[in-house]
C-alpha positions in Angstrom: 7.3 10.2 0.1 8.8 12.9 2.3 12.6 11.2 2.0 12.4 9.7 5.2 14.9 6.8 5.0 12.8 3.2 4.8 15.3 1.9 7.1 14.4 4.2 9.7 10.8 4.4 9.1 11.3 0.4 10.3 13.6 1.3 12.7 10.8 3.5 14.0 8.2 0.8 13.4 9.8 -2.1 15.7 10.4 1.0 18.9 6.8 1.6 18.3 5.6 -2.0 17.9 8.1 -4.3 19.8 8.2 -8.1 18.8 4.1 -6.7 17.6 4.0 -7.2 14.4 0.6 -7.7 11.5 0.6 -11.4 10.6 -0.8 -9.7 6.9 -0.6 -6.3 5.1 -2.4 -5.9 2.3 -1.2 -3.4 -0.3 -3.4 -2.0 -2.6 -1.0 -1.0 -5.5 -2.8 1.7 -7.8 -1.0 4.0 -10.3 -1.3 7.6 -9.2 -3.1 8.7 -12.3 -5.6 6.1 -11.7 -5.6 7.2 -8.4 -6.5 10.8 -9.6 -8.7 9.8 -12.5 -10.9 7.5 -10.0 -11.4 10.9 -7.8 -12.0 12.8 -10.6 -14.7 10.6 -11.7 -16.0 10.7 -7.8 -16.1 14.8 -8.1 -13.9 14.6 -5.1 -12.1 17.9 -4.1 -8.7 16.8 -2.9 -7.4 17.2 0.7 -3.9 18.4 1.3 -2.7 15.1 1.2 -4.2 14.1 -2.1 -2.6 17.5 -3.7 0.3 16.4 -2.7 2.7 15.4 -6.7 2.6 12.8 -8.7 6.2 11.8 -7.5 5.2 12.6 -3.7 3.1 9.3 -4.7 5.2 7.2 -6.8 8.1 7.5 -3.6 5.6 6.2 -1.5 4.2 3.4 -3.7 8.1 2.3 -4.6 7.8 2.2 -1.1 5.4 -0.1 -0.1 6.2 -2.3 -3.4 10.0 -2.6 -1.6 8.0 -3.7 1.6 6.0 -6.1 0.0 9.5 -7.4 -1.8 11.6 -7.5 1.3 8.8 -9.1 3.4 6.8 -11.2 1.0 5.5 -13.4 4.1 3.6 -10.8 5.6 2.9 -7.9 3.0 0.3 -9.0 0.2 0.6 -6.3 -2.8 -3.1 -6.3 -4.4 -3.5 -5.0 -7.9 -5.8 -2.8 -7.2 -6.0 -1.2 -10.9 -8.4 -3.9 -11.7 -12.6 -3.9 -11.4 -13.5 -4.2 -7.8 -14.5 -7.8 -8.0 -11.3 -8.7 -9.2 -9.1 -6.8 -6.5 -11.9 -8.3 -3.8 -11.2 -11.8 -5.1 -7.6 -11.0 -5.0 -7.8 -9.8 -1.3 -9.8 -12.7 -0.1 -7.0 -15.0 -1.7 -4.1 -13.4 0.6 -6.7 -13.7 3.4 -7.1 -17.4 2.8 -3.1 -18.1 2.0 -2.2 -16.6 5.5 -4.9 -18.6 7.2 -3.9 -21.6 5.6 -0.1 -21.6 6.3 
């Protein structure tokens, strides 16, 4: 979001990590005007971070869309614009796939 190259943000990642890695990362994708309209609906004042633009949010969800892309054995990207059973049913799917394989 801030134009920090994704190459070094994993470059950074494996310094601070080593050979430790998550065996699963779940993604929950959600459109930033969803996003917004779900805190609107919560009367939530946003933080400094939630102010933050619309395309501050898109970067960063390209972002982790690439990641799940690039590294499809490890990142799970959950449609999370759905009704919560849904994206629950969705999460417990990825869970189950990883401990199966």
């Amino acid at each position: 979001g801030r134009g920090i190259d994704p190459q070094t943000v994993l470059a950074l990642s494996q310094i601070a990590c080593g050979h430790y890695n998550p065996e699963l990362t779940l993604v929950l994708d959600l459109s930033v005007e969803e996003s917004r309209r779900r805190q609107t609906n919560d009367n939530r004042i946003p933080d400094r971070l939630e102010s933050e633009s619309a395309n501050f949010f898109n970067r960063i969800r390209n972002g982790y869309r690439q990641m799940a892309q690039e590294f499809p054995e490890c990142v799970s990207l959950i449609d999370a614009e759905q009704p919560a059973d849904k994206v629950y049913s969705q999460i417990r799917q990825a869970i189950w796939k990883k401990l199966d394989s």
